[in-house]
BAMARPA-244455 format. One record per residue (C-alpha): x, z negated, y. Coordinates in steps of 0.05 Angstrom, whole numbers, plus 5000, padded with zeros to 4 digits. Each point is the difference from the previous one (the first is absolute). Layout:
! BAMARPA-244455
XZY ...
//
This chain:
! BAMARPA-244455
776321506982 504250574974 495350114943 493750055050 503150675036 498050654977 501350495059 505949925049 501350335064 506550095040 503750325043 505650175047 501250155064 506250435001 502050355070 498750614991 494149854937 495549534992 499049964912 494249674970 498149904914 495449754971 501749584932 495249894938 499049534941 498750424937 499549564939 505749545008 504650405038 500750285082 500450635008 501350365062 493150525016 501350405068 504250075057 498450205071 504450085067 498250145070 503949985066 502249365021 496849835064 503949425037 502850445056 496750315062 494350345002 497549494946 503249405001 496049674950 502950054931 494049824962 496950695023 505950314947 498549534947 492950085006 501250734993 504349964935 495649484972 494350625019 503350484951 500949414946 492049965008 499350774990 505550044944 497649394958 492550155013 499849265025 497149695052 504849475039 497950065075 494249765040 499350095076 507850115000 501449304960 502550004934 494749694941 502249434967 499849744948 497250644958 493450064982 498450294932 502650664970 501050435068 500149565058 505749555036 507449704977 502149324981 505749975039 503750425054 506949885024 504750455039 506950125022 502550245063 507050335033 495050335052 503049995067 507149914982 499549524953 503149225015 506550215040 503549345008 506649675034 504249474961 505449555024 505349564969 505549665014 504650354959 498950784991 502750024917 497349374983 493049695036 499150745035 499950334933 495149414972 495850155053 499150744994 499349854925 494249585014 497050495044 500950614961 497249734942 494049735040 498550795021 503150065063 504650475028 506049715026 500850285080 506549635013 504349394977 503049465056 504549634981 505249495041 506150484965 497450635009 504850205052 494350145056 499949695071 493449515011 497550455046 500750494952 496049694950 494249725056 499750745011 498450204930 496049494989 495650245067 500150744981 498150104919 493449435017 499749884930 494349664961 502849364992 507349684991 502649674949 505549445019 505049744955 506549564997 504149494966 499149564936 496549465006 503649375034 505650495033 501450185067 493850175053 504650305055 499550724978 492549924985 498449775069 505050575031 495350534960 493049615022 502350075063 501750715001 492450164976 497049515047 503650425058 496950634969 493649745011 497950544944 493350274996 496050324945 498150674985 492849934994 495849455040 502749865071 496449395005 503649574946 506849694985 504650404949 500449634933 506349744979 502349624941 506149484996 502349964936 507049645010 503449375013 494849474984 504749565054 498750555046 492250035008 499649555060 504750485038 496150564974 492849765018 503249745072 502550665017 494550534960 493649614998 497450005066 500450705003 498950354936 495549844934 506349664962 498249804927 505749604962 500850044920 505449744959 507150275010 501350764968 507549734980 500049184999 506450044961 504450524999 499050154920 493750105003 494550425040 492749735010 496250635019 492549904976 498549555058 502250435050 496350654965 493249624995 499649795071 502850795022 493150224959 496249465034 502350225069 498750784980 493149774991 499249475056 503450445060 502250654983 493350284963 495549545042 502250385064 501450724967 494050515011 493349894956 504349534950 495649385010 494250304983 504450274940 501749274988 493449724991 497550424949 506049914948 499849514957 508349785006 504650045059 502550765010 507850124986 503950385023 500850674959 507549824963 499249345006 494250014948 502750584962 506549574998 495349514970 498550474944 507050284987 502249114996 493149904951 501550494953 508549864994 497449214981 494550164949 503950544961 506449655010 503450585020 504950255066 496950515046 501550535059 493950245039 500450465057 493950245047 502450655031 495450075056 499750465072 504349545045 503349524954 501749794930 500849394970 502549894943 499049234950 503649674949 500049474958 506549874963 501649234976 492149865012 501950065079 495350455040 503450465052 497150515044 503550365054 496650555053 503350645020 495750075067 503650705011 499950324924 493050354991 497550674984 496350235057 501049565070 506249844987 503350554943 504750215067 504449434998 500250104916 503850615020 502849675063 502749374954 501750364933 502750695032 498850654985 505250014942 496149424958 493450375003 501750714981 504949654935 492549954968 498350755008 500850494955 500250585054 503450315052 496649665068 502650095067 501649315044 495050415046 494050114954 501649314967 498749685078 493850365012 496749794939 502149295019 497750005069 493150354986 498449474956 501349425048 495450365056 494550184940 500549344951 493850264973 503150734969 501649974928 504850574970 497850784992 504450234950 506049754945 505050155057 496449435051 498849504948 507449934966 502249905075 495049425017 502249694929 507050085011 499149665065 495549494957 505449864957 505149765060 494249605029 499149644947 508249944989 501349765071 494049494994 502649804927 508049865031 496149635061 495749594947 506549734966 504449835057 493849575013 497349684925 506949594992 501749324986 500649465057 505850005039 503949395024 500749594940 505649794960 497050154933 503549564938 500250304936 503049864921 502250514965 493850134960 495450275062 506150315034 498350664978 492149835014 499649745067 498450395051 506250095052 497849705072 497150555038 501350494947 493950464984 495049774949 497850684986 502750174926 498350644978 501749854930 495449444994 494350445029 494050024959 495750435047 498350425056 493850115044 498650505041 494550145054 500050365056 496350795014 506550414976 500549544929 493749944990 496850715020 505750334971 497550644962 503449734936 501849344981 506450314985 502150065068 498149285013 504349734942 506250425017 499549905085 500549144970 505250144955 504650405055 498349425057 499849414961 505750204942 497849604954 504249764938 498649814920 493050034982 495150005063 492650114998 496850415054 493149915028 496550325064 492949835038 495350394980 496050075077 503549385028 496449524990 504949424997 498249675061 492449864983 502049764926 505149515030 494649715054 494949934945 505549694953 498749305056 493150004973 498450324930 507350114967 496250274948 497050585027 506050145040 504550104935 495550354950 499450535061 507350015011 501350104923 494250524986 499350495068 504749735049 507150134961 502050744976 505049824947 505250604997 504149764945 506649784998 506950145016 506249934963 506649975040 506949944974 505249675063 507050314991 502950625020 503150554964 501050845001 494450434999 497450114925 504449474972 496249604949 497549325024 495249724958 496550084934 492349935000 494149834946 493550005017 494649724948 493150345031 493849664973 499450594952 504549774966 505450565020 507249915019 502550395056 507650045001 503950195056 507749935021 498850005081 505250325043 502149765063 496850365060 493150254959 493549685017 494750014934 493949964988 495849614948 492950024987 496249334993 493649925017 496449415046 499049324951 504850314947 507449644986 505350244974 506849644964 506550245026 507449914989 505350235037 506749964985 503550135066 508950274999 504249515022 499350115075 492649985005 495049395002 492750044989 498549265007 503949714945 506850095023 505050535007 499950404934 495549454964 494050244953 493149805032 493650004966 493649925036 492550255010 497650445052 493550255031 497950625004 495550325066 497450675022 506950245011 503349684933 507549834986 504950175057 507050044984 503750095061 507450064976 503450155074 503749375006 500349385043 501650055051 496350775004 505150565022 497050655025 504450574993 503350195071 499650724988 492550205025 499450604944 501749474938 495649475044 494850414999 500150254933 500249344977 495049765042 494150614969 502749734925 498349145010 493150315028 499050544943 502049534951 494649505020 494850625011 499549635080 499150705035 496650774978 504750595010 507149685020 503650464944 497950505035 502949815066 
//
């Protein structure tokens, strides 16, 4: 089949934007041809969110010179040169997204499975009950009542254990009697993924009353978690109650040729393709108006974690509300009063639209980038970490491999790269500014490549990745990902201009470029996009770069629109206390990798 498709249409239904492109064979590669965006139309007056995609799909047609819609229908499969698509899929995170409610027995250990398996499945996470979670039933009846989520996911004890606790928290959503968001007329879906002992109790005291669907236990022994089940029947529910009901969306649903996901859930599906074919670790992070999320996969285990109150326009108030005014104003280089600072926050929460009118404006909305992204990253971690509740036996040959129960499998060391999407990375005015706002969030250590989205179009690429994987990664590869290069970070600490490491580059030229790096300089290396470049570094004694500390390490690198970035500030990073030298040092790291016009001047 895959060989048969020659144009590909998709989109997504964001909720603010609905995003359409249009995809074409040339020769014996994809390649992406036009994008086009409209309003997305799933709220009053509308209500119908097909109107917005037919609207972006409108400007596709005008852009591309190509005919794809007939009486408001979409013309498949293509006919000749200038007429139709092959295939059309789409996304969607339009009216909230999937908002979701899990429940285990225990919070650490079957709650934490659960909100795995959700996460990853493209949800956001509204609340987790558990029996140990300190709150009164009629507490958690009440939550359950108020947040009406899409659907609930229940959890609980391995398989052949106790069914007391299970029954205690099937009662406690029976009482709820919980309805859904959208669609009065029909039972909320929920999914029991516990206890295979359990399921009569379950189905005895949930399936009268709600549309309960059982699938194999998220945790049948306590070593190991069993997620996939869970996450395909989450998509199948997305599909069968929550879009079915939502405004316009099963029209939507009969003109697409697979089910729609949910926005991260399918650009998680991207992020986990592209860590297995390459073999490599990865950090992605979608920095978006109301939340970020932010996906990993580290020991091939997919993570992805929501921060429903980190965003950039909806939500930037409780950045400044979470991280203080302190964190934000570290990252600029200028005198700004708390006053000013709060202004510039709030206007952008009541305009989401506004985008920054001068220098000034636009190092305060990426400083306040930068601890979105850092609060969403320490959130992430606390969250991607090994399962807790087992007594793990080791030998003294994997003692120092194994991962410590419910230690963090986030290793910054053994990071091969990192994504970002999102309007302020990827509509940066210099791909400069991108690179360094990752590098002061994320800190990342060794050698690190760093990639953004292009327009973002992750979440169409991981949809079509279900049906022509193909297609899906040649766009990825050639006009989805901006590669910026790569950065080079020594972990230690030491005084300022102390020597920390020596450095040889081999460029493809043929040139050496020799440099003894300081400690607390940032530098900057040109290498183009598709070049490589050899490398040693010889780090002192107190410094790592991925070898050990003080250990020679040789190694290849890749080169990107921004180049080489040696960021020589330490692990963990230190910004000077006095605001002056702060300052000061702030205008060199940005001079030094040419990120800004003018700041010498300042």
């Amino acid at each position: 089949m895959e060989g048969e498709i020659r144009f590909i249409l998709a989109t997504d239904c964001g909720s603010t934007t609905t995003k359409a492109i249009l995809i074409e064979r040339r020769g014996e590669e994809y390649r992406l041809v036009v994008r086009g965006e409209a309003p997305t139309t799933v709220e009053a007056p509308f209500e119908d969110v097909t109107r917005g995609v037919l609207n972006a799909i409108r400007e596709v047609e005008e852009l591309a010179g190509r005919r794809i819609l007939e009486g408001g229908e979409i013309i498949k499969p293509s006919k000749g040169p200038d007429e139709g698509v092959d295939i059309y899929v789409s996304t969607s995170s339009a009216g909230g997204g999937l908002q979701m409610m899990v429940a285990g027995v225990v919070k650490s250990m079957t709650g934490e499975s659960a909100a795995r398996a959700a996460l990853g499945a493209g949800a956001i996470v509204m609340d987790v009950i558990a029996s140990n979670d300190g709150r009164a039933p009629h507490q958690k009846v009440e939550r359950i009542r108020r947040f009406r989520p899409d659907m609930i996911l229940l959890s609980g004890g391995v398989d052949g254990g106790t069914v007391s606790h299970v029954a205690e928290l099937a009662e406690l959503i029976a009482a709820a009697e919980p309805r859904p968001r959208f669609g009065s007329g029909y039972s909320l879906p929920i999914i029991y993924a516990g206890n295979r002992d359990a399921r009569g109790i379950v189905k005895e005291r949930l399936g009268a009353d709600t549309a309960l669907e059982i699938v194999e236990n998220i945790r049948p022994v306590l070593e190991r978690e069993n997620l996939g089940p869970a996450r395909g029947k989450i998509h199948e529910l997305f599909m069968e109650h929550v879009m079915a009901h939502a405004p316009g969306y099963r029209k939507l649903m009969s003109w697409t040729d697979v089910p729609i996901m949910p926005t991260p859930g399918a650009v998680g599906l991207l992020i986990e393709l592209i860590a297995k074919r390459d073999g490599i670790e990865v950090i992605g992070v979608d920095i978006g108006g109301a939340t970020t999320d932010v996906f990993s996969v580290f020991k091939e285990v997919f993570n992805r974690t929501v921060s429903a109150n980190l965003g950039m326009s909806y939500s930037v108030s409780n950045v400044l509300a979470e991280a203080g005014v302190e964190k934000i104003t570290r990252w600029i280089p200028f005198e700004v009063e708390e006053i000013g600072l709060r202004n510039t926050i709030r206007n952008k929460m009541i305009r989401p639209t506004t985008v920054p009118q001068n220098l000034q404006e636009l190092l305060m909305e990426q400083a306040v980038a930068r601890e979105a992204l850092r609060l969403a990253f320490e959130q992430h971690k606390s969250m991607a970490v090994g399962l807790k509740g087992i007594q793990q036996e080791r030998t003294i040959s994997d003692v120092f491999e194994q991962t410590a129960t419910g230690a963090t499998l986030v290793d910054m060391m053994d990071l091969d790269m990192i994504v970002g999407s999102g309007g302020v990375l990827s509509h940066a005015p210099r791909r400069s500014q991108a690179a360094l706002m990752m590098i002061d969030a994320f800190l990342p250590e060794g050698v690190t490549r760093l990639a953004v989205d292009s327009i973002f179009m992750m979440p169409q690429l991981g949809v079509l990745s279900t049906v022509h994987q193909q297609a899906a990664t040649q766009v990825f590869d050639r006009d989805c990902l901006i590669r910026l290069g790569t950065c080079i970070a020594p972990v230690g600490l030491a005084e300022e201009d102390e020597p920390c490491m020596k450095l040889k580059v081999t460029l493809p030229s043929g040139e050496d470029v020799e440099r003894e790096v300081r400690f607390g300089e940032m530098i900057l290396i040109p290498l183009g996009v598709g070049e490589g470049a050899d490398i040693v570094m010889d780090p002192v004694k107190e410094f790592d770069v991925g070898a050990g500390r003080g250990k020679v390490l040789k190694t290849t690198v890749e080169g990107g629109v921004v180049g080489i970035i040696v960021d020589a500030r330490g692990r963990p990073l230190q910004l000077p206390e006095r605001a002056e030298l702060r300052m000061r040092k702030l205008k060199e790291w940005a001079m030094a990798l040419d990120a800004y016009p003018r700041l010498d001047l300042w």
